[in-house]
C-alpha positions as CSV (number, residue, x, y, z in Angstrom):
1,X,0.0,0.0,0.0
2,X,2.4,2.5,-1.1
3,X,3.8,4.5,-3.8
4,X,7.2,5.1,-5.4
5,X,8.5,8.6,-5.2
6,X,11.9,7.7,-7.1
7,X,15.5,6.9,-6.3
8,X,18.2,8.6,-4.0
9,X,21.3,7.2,-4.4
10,X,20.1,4.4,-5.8
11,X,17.7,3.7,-3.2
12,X,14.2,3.4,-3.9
13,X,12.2,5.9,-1.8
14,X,7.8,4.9,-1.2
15,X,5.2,6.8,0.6
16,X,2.9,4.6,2.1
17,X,-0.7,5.5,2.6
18,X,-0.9,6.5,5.8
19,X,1.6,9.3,5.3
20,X,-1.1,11.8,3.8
21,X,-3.7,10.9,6.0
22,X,-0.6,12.6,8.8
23,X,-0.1,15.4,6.3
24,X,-3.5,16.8,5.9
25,X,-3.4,16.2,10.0
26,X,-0.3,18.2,11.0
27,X,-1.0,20.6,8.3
28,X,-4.6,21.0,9.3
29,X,-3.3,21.1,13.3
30,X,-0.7,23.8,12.5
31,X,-3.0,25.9,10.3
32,X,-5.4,26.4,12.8
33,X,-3.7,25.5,16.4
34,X,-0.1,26.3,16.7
35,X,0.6,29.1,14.0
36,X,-2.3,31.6,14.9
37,X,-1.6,30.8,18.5
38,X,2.5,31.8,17.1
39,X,2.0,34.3,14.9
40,X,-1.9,35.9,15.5
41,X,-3.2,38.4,13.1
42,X,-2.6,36.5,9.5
43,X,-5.4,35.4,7.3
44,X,-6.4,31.6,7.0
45,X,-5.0,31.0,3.5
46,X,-2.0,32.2,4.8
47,X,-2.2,30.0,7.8
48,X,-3.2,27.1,5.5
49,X,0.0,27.7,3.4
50,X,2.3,27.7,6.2
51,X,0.7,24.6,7.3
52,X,1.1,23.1,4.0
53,X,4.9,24.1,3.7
54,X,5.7,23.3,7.2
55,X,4.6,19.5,6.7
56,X,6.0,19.6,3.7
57,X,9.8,20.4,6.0
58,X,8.6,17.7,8.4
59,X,8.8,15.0,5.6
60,X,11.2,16.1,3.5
61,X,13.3,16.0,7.2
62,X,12.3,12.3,8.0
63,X,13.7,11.7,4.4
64,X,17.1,12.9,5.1
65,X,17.4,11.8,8.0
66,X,16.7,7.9,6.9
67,X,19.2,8.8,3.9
68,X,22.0,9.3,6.8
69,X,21.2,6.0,8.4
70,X,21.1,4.8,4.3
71,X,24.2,6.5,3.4
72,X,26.4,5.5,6.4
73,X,25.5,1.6,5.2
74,X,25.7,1.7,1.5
75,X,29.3,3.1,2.6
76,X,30.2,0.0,4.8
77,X,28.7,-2.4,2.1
78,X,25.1,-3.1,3.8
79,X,22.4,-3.1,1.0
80,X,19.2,-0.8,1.7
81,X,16.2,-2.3,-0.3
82,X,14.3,0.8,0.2
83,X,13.3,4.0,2.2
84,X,9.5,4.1,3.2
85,X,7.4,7.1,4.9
86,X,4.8,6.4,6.6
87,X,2.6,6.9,9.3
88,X,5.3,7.7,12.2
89,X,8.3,9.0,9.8
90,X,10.4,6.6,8.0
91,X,12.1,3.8,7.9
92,X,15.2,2.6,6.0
93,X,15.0,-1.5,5.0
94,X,18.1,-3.2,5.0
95,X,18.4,-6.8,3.5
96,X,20.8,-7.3,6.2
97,X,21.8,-6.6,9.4
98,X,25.1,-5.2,10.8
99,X,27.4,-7.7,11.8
100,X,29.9,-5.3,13.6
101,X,28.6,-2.6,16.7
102,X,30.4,-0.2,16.0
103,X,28.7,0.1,12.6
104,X,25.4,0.0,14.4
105,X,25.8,2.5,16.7
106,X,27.6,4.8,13.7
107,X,24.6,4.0,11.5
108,X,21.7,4.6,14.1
109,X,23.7,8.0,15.3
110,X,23.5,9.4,11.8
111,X,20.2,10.1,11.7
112,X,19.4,11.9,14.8
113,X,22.6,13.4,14.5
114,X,21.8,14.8,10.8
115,X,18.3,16.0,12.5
116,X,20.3,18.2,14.7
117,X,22.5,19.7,11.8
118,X,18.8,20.8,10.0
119,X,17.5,22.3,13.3
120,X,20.7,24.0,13.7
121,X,20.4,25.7,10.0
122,X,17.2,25.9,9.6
123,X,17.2,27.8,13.7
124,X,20.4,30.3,11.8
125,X,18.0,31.1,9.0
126,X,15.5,31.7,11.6
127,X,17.0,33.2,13.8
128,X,18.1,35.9,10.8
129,X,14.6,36.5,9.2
130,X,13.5,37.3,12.9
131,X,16.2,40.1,13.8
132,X,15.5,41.1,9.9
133,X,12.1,41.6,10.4
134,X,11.3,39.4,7.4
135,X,8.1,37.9,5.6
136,X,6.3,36.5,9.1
137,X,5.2,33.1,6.9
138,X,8.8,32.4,5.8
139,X,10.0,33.1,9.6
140,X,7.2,30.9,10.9
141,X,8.1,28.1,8.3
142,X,11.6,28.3,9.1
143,X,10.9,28.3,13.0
144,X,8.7,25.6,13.3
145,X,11.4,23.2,11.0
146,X,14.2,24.0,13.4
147,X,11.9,23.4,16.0
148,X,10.2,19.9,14.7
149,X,13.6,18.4,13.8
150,X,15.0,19.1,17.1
151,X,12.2,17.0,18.8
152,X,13.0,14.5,15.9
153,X,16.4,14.2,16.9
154,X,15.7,14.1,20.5
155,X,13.0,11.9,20.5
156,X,14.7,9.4,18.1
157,X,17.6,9.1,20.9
158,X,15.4,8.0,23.9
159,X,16.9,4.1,24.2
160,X,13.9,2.6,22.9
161,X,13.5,0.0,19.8
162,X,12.9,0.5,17.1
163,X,14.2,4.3,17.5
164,X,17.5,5.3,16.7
165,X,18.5,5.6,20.4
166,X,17.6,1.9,21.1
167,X,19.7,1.0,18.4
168,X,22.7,2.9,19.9
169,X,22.0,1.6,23.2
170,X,21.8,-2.3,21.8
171,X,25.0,-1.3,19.7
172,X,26.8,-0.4,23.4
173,X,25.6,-3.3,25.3
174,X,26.5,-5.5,22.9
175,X,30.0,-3.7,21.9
176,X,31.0,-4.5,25.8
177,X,29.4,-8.1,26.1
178,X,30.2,-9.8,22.8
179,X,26.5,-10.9,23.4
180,X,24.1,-9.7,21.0
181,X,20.9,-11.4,21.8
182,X,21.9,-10.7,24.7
183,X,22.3,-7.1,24.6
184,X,19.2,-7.1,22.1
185,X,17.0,-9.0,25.0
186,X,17.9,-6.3,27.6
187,X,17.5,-3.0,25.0
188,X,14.4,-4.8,24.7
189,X,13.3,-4.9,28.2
190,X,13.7,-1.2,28.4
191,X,11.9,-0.4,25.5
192,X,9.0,-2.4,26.8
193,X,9.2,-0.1,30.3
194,X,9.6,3.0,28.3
195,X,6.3,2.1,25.9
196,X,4.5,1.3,29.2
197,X,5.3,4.5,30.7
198,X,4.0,6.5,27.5
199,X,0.7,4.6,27.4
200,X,0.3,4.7,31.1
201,X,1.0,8.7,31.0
202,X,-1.3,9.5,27.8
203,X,-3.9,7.3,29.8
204,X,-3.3,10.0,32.4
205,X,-3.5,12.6,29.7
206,X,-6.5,11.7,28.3
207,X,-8.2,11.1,32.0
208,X,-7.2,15.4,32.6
209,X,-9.1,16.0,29.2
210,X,-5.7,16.7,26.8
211,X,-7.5,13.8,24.7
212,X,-5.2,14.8,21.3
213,X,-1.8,14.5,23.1
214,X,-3.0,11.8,25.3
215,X,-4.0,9.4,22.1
216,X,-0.5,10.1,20.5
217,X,1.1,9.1,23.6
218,X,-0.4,5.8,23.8
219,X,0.3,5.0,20.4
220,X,3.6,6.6,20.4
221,X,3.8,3.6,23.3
222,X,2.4,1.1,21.6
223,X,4.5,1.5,18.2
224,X,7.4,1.0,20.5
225,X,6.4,-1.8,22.1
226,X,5.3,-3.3,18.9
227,X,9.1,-2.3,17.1
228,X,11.1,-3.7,20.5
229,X,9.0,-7.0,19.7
230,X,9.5,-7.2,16.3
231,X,13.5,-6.3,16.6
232,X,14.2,-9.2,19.1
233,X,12.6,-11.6,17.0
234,X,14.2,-10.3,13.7
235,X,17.5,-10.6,15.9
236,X,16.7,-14.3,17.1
237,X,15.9,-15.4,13.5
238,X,19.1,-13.9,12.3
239,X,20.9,-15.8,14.7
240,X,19.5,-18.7,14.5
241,X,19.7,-19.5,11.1
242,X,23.1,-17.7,11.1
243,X,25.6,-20.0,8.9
244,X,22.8,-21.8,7.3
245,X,21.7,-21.9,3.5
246,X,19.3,-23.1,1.7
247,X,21.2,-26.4,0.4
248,X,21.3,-27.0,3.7
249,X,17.7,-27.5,4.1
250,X,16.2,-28.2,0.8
251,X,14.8,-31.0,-0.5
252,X,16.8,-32.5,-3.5
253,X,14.2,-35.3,-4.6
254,X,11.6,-33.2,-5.7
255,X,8.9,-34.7,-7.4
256,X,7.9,-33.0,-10.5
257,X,4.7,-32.9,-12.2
258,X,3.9,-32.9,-16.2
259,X,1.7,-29.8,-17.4
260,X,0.0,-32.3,-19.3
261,X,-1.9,-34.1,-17.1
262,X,-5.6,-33.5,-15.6
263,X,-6.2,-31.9,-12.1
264,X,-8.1,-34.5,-11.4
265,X,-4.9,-37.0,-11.8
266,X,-3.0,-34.6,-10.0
267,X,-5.1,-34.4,-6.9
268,X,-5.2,-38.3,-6.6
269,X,-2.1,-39.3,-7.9
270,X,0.2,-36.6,-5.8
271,X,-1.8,-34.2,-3.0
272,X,-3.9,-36.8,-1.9
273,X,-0.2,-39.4,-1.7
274,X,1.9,-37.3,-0.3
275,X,2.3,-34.1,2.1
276,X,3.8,-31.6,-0.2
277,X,1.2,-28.4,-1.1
278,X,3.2,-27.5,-4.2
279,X,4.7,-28.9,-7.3
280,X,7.2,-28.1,-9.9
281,X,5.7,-28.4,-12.7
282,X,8.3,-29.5,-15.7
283,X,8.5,-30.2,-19.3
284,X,11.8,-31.7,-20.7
285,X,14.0,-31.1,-18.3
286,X,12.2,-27.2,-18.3
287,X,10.9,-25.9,-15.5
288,X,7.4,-24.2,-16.5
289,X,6.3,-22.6,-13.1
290,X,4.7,-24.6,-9.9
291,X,1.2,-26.0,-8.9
292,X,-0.4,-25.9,-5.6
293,X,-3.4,-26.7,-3.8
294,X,-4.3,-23.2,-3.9
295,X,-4.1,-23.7,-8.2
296,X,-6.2,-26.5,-8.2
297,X,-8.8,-24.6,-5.3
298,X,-9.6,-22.1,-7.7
299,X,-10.6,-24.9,-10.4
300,X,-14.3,-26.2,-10.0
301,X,-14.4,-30.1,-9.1
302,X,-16.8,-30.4,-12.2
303,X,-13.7,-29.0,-14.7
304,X,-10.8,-30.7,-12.9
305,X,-11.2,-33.8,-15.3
306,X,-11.1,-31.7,-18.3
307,X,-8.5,-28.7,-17.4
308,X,-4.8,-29.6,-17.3
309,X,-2.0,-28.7,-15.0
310,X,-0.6,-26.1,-17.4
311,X,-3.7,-23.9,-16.9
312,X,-4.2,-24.6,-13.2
313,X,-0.7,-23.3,-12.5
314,X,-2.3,-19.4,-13.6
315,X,-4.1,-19.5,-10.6
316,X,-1.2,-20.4,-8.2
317,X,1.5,-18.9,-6.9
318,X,4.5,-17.1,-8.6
319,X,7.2,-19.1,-9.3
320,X,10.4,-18.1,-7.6
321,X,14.0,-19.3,-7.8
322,X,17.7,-19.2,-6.1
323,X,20.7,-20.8,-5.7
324,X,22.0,-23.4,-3.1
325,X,24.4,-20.5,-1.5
326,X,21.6,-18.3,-0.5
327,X,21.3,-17.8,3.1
328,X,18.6,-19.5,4.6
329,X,17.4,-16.1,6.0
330,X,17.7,-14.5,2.8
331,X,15.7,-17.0,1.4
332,X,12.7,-16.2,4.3
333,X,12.8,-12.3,3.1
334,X,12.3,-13.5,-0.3
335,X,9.7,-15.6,0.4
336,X,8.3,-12.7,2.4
337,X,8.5,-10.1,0.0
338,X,7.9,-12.3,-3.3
339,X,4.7,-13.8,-0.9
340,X,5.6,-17.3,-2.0
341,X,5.5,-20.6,0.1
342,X,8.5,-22.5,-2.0
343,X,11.6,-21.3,-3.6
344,X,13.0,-23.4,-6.4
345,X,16.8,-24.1,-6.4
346,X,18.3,-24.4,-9.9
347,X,21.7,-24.8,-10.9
348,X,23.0,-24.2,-14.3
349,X,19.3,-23.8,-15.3
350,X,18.3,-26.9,-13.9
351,X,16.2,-28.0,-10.9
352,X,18.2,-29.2,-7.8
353,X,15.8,-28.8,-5.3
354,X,13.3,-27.0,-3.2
355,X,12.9,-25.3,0.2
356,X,9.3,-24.2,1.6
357,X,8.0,-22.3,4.5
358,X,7.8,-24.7,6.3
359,X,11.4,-26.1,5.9
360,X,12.4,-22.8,7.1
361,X,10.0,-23.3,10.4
362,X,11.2,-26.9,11.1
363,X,14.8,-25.5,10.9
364,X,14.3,-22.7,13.0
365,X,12.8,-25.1,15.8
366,X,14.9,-27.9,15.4
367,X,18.3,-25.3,16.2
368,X,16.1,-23.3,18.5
369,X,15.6,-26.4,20.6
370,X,19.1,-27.5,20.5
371,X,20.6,-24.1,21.4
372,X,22.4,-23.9,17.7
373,X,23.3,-20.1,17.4
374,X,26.0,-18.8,15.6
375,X,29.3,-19.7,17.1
376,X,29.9,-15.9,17.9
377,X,27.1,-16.0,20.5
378,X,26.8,-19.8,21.4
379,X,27.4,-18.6,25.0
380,X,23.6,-17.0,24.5
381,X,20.8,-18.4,26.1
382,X,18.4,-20.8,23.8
383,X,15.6,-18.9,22.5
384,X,12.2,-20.4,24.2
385,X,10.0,-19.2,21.0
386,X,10.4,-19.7,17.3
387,X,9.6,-17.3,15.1
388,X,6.3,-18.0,13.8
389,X,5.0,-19.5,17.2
390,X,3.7,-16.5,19.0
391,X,4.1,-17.2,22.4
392,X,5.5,-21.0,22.2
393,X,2.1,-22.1,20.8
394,X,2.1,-25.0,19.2
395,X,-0.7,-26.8,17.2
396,X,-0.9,-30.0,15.0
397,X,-2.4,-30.2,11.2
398,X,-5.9,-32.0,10.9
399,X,-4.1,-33.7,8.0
400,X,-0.9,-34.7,8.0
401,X,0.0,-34.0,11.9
402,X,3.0,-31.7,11.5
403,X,3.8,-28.9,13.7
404,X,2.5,-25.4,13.4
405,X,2.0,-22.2,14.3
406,X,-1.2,-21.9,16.0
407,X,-3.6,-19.3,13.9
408,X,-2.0,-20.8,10.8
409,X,-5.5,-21.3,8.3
410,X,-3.6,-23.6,6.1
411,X,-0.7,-26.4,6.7
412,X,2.6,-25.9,4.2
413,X,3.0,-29.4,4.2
414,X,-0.1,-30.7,3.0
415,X,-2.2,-27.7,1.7
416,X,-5.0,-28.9,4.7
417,X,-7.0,-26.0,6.1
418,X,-7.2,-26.2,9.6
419,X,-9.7,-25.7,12.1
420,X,-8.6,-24.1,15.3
421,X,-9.1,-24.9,19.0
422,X,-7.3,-23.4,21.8
């Protein structure tokens, strides 16, 4: 749900939907709260317009300051996939992680750091125009960016994930212990205080009847809470499936299917045989795309007798391929972003194998359980919940019995949808 705005240095920069619906807010706010209360006696096209630019310096802000964080990794050779803005600033996507903490704590300083150096220019400029006595729109423009990016930089340093200043403090923590789940479980811990103290204050805001600040508050506290979540178990996946890639997990018998045979065969001969919920489909040693159950869902039981497998696999999923040295994590992000359940593994154009989602899942239990970590942090402690298992629950398929992650509507293995009891 977003848009391309172009390329910075190479980097692909999106605005997601919810960043207008903030635009028309702030600009709406500062057009007819802060700025008349500022600068009384203007008219409210004028207001509007300062409103407008203002927002306009607020964004354009949150965009250089994720290009620092982008700029000081593309210099140390970390890819960024993109730059999005959205609905509480931006947010610069690397395809992977620092390996080094020095380099995260240079890369999560930038930003805030690069905030500063606006507010400081922007506050000159300012700070002219007023003993000037110039245009009172451009004055108030100027004043409120030097003021706005000076919060920005302040507020990105509180030691909270997934702000700039957790990142910092995780990079510190784990600089001195050599421990970074470790360090990432404790910056954690502290993030989770910190977003319970926001909430519990904008409750308190709210209660006094300052009901605007008091709702930002407690999402401002919940959008930290959420990002400390999310950043531990990024950083536990990481780790675990540290060293591992996806010839070490795939499967290198894979049975293929011809496009020329019926659904009908294919259900009884193959989904209803075996576990698998996909199927290469391949023609002379080609590879033609995949089937799955979801391809032969979409085909009415009356027509599977009469449609082939070469137009059932239209109505499946994309087929995606790598190579055996991929990481295994790299290989969950592609999955993730290509929204795929199987990767195909070909070498020298042909087919040597293929991992799933739920290869990935079993592998991440499997060394979870058995405390396999990278060698760098095999003094950490073992990770009590897989990714994927919210909480450590577990169910089983209706089908074929495997293990899953409870909410799941459909098993990997076996394509069976599943009806859920707690």
């Amino acid at each position: 749900m977003s848009v391309k705005l172009g390329k910075i240095m190479g980097i692909p920069v999106r605005i997601h939907y919810t960043l207008w619906l903030v635009f028309i807010l702030i600009a709406w706010s500062l057009a007819h709260g802060y700025m008349p209360h500022q600068y009384p006696g203007l008219s409210t096209l004028t207001y509007w317009e300062i409103g407008i630019a203002s927002a306009i310096i607020l964004f354009a802000s949150v965009l250089v300051h994720e290009l620092s964080h982008s700029y000081v990794a593309k210099k140390h050779g970390l890819p960024i996939a993109r730059i999005t803005l959205f609905f509480f600033g931006g947010v610069s996507e690397m395809t992977e992680e620092p390996q080094d903490p020095k380099l995260e704590i240079k890369m999560a300083a930038a930003g805030p750091l690069m905030s500063f150096l606006i507010a400081g220019i922007l506050g000159g400029a300012w700070y002219m125009c007023d003993i000037t006595r110039a245009s009172v729109p451009i004055t108030a423009i100027l004043g409120y960016g030097a003021l706005i990016n000076a919060v920005l930089g302040g507020f990105n340093l509180v030691p909270a994930f997934p702000l700039d200043g957790g990142r910092v403090f995780r990079g510190s923590l784990w600089k001195r212990s050599g421990n970074l789940i470790g360090a990432t479980k404790t910056a954690t811990r502290i993030s989770e205080v910190l977003s319970l103290l926001m909430m519990f204050g904008g409750f308190v805001l709210i209660i006094v009847g300052d009901f605007v600040n008091g709702i930002w508050m407690v999402v401002l506290g919940w959008f930290i809470r959420s990002g400390a979540e999310t950043s531990l178990r990024q950083t536990l996946i990481g780790e675990t499936l540290g060293g591992v890639t996806v010839g070490d997990i795939m499967t290198k018998n894979v049975l293929t299917i011809s496009p020329d045979i019926t659904v009908e065969q294919l259900v009884s001969d193959y989904f209803l045989v075996n576990r698998h919920g996909g199927y290469p489909v391949v023609r002379d040693g080609k590879i033609l795309g995949i089937v799955t159950l979801q391809s032969v869902r979409a085909i009415p039981k009356d027509m599977r007798m009469s449609t082939k497998v070469e137009q059932a696999m239209s109505h499946g999923e994309a087929m995606v391929s790598v190579k055996s040295t991929l990481s295994a994590l790299d290989a969950m992000h592609k999955m993730a972003r290509e929204r795929v359940g199987r990767l195909l593994v070909v070498e020298d154009g042909q087919l040597a194998g293929i991992v799933t989602r739920g290869d990935l899942m079993r592998t991440i239990q499997t060394r979870q359980e058995l405390g396999a970590v990278r060698k760098t942090w095999a003094g950490a402690p073992p990770i009590a919940a897989p990714f994927g298992f919210p909480g450590g629950q577990i169910m089983k398929c209706v089908q074929c019995g495997a293990q899953l992650p409870f909410g799941v509507r459909f098993c990997p293995h076996c394509g069976a949808a599943q009806f859920q009891t707690k």
